[in-house]
C-alpha positions in Angstrom: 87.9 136.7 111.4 84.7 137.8 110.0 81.3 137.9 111.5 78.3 137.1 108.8 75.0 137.8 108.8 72.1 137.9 106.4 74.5 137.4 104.2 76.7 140.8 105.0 79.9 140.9 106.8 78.5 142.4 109.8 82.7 143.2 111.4 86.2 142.1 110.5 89.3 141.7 112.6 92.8 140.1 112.7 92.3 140.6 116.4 89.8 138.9 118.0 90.4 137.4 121.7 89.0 133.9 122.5 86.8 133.2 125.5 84.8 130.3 125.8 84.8 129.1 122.5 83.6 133.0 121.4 85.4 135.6 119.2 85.5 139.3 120.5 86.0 141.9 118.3 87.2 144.8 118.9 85.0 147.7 118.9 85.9 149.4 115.6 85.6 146.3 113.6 82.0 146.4 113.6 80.0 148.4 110.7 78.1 150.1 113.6 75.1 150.6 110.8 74.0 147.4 111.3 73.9 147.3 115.2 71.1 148.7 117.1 71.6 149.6 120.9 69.2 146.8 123.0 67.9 147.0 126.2 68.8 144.0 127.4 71.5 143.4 130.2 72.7 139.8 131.5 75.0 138.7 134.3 78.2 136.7 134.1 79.3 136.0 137.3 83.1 136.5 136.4 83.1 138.8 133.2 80.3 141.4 134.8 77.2 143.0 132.8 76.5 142.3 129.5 75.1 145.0 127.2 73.5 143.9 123.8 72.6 145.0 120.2 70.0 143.7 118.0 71.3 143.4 114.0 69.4 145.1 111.5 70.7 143.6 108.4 68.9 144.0 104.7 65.4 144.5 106.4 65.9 141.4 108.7 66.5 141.7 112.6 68.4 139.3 114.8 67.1 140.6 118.4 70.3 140.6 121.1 72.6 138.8 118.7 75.9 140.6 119.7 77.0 141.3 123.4 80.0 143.3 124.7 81.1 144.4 128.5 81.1 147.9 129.0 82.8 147.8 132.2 84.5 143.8 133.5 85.8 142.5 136.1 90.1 142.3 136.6 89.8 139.1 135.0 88.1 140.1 131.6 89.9 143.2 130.9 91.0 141.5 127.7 87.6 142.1 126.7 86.3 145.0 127.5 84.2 146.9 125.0 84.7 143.9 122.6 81.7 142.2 120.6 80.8 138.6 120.4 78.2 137.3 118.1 75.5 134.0 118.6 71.7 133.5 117.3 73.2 132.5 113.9 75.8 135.0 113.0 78.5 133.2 111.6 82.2 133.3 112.5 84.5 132.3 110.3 87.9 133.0 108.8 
């Protein structure tokens, strides 16, 4: 699977896992470059916190468009430390 943005393959991976209709990558699929730590945090009330990056990609910047669990609850531990993408990064084969 590949994650595009701006027009750049932003991370690449035989290995995603699938929850909720997302693909998480694994951690050292991304091209950290183009990912920029974010302050924002959310709540799911069955994966725990979510942590964010904004992409910085060619001059553009897609503000809190990947999200990854640092720490999850038993029943994400498939996850943890993996990266999903939304606000238009596409994820294709």
């Amino acid at each position: 699977m590949k994650a595009i943005w701006n027009h750049l393959v932003i991370a690449e991976s035989d290995h995603t896992i699938v929850i909720e209709n997302n693909h998480y990558f694994p951690s050292e699929s991304i091209k950290e470059a183009f990912f920029k730590p974010s302050k924002t945090h959310s709540m799911c009330p069955w994966k725990g916190e979510a942590f964010y990056y904004t992409l910085e990609v060619n001059g553009k910047e897609n503000i809190d468009a990947a999200w990854y669990y640092p720490e999850v609850s038993e029943l994400a531990k498939s996850i943890k430390g993996y990266i999903a993408f939304w606000k238009g990064v596409e994820v294709t084969k």
